[in-house]
C-alpha positions as CSV (number, residue, x, y, z in Angstrom):
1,X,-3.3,-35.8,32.2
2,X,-1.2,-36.6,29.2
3,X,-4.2,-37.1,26.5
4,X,-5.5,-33.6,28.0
5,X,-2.3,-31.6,27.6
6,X,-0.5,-33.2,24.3
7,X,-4.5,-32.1,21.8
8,X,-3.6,-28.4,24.2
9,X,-0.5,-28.3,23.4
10,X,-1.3,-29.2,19.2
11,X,-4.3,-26.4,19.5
12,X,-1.7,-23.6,20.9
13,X,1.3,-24.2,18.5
14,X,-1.5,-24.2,15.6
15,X,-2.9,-21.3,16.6
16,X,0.7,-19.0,16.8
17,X,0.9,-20.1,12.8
18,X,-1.3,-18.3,11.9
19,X,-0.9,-15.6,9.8
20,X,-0.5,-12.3,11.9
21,X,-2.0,-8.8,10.4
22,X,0.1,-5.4,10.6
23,X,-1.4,-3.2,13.6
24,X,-2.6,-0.1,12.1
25,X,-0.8,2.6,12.7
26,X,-3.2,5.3,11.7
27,X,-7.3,5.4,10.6
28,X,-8.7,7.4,7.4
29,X,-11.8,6.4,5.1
30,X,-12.3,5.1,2.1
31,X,-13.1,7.2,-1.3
32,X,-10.6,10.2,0.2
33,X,-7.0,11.5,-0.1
34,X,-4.7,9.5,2.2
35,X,-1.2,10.2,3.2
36,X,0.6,6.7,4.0
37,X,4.5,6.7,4.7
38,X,7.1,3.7,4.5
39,X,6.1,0.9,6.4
40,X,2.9,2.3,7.5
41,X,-0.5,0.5,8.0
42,X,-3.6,2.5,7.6
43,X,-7.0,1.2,8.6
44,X,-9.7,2.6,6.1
45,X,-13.4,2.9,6.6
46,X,-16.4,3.8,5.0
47,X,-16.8,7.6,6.6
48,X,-18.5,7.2,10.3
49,X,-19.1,3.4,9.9
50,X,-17.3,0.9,12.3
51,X,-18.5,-2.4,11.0
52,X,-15.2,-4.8,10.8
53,X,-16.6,-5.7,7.8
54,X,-16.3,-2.8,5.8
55,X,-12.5,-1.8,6.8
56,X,-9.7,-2.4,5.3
57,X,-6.1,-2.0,5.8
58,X,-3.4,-0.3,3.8
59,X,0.4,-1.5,3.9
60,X,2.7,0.9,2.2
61,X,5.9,-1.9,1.6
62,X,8.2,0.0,-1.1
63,X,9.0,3.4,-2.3
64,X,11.7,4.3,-4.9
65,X,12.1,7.4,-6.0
66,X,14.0,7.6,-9.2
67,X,12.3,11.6,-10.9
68,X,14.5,13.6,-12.2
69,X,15.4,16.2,-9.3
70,X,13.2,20.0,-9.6
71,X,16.6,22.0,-9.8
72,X,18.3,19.6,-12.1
73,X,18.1,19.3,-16.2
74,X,17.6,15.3,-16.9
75,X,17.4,13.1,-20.2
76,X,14.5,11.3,-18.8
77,X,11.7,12.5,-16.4
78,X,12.3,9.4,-14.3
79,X,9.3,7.9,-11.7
80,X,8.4,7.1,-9.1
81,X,7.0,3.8,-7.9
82,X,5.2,2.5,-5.2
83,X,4.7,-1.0,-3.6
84,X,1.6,-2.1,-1.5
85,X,-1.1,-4.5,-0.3
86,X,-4.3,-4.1,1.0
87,X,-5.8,-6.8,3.8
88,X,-9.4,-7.5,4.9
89,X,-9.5,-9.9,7.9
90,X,-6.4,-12.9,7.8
91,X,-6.8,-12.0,4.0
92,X,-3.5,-9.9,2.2
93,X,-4.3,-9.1,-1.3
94,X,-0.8,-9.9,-3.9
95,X,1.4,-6.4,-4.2
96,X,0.0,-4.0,-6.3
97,X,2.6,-1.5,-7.7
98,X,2.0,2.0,-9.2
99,X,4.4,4.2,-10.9
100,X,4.0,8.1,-11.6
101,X,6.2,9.4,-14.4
102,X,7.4,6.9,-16.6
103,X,6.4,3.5,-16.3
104,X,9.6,1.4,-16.8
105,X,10.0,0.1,-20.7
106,X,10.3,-3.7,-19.5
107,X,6.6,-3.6,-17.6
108,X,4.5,-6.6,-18.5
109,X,1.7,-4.8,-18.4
110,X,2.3,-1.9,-21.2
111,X,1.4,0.5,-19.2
112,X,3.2,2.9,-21.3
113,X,0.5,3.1,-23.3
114,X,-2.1,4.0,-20.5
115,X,-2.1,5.1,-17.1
116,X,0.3,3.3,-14.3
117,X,-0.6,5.1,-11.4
118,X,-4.3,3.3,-10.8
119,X,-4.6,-0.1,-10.4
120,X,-7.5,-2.6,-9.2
121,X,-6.7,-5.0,-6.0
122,X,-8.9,-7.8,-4.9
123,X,-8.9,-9.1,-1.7
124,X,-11.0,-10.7,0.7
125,X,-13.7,-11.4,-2.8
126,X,-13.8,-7.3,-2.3
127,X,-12.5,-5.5,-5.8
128,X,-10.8,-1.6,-4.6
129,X,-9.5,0.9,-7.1
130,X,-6.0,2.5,-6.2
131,X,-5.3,5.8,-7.4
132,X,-1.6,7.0,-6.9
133,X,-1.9,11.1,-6.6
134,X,1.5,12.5,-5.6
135,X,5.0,11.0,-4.2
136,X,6.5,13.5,-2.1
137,X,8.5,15.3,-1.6
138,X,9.2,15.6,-5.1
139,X,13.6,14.9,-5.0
140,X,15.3,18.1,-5.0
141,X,19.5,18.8,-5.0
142,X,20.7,20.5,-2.4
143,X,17.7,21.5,-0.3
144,X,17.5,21.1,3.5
145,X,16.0,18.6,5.1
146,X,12.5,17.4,3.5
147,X,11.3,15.4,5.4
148,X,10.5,11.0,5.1
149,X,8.9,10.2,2.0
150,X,5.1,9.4,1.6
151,X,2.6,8.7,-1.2
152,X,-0.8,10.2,-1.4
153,X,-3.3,7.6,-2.3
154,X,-7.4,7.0,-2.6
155,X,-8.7,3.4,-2.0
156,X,-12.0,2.9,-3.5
157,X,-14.2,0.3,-3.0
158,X,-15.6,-1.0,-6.2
């Protein structure tokens, strides 16, 4: 009885390490405008197709908000950038972060020079362009209630 339960036991602890995906929270397809909040999973599909294979998920990790607000005068325009991953299966593609206004001086990647707010993300040997379209609601001094922030986004497969 022993020999059965201790490879049982190995097999069940093994299997809870594996790397658990976000529940989506919400479905929207591919190649279209998507509004994903803080924390939010989305589940993207090729329009009408179901096939596991084609979806992919959407995990919005980090928004700051740093634009100069609509009723102020500012020095600097400010930005604002957003933090995500994209997963396909077990597989989680690295961050991917897009900024729109001005992309911060220190950025590896010059973007200065060219646009921040589109990036390319591989995951799962699947290449998808990610377009940043709007951060809203755009900051605003001394305005009611606005509501929770969210970005605007388009995940294209490539």
């Amino acid at each position: 009885m022993k020999t059965i339960l201790a490879p049982l036991l190995a097999v069940f602890i093994f299997a809870r390490c594996a790397k658990e995906e976000l529940p989506a929270t919400g479905r929207a397809h591919l190649n279209q405008d998507v509004t994903i909040a803080l924390n939010e999973t989305l589940e993207l599909s090729k329009s009408g197709d179901d096939n596991d294979t084609n979806k992919v998920r959407v995990h919005l990790a980090e928004l700051n908000e740093s634009r100069c607000p609509m009723n102020v005068n500012c020095i600097r325009y400010g930005n604002a950038i957003v933090r995500l991953w994209l997963e396909k299966g077990q597989e989680r593609s690295d961050t991917a972060e897009l900024v729109i206004g001005e992309a911060l001086p220190t950025d590896t990647r010059k973007l200065r020079l060219r646009s921040a707010d589109t990036t390319l993300v591989t995951v799962a040997n699947t290449q998808y362009q990610v377009i940043l379209k709007s951060v809203l609601p755009y900051p605003c001094t001394n305005c009611p209630d606005q509501g929770e922030p969210h970005a605007n986004i388009v995940v294209t497969p490539q």
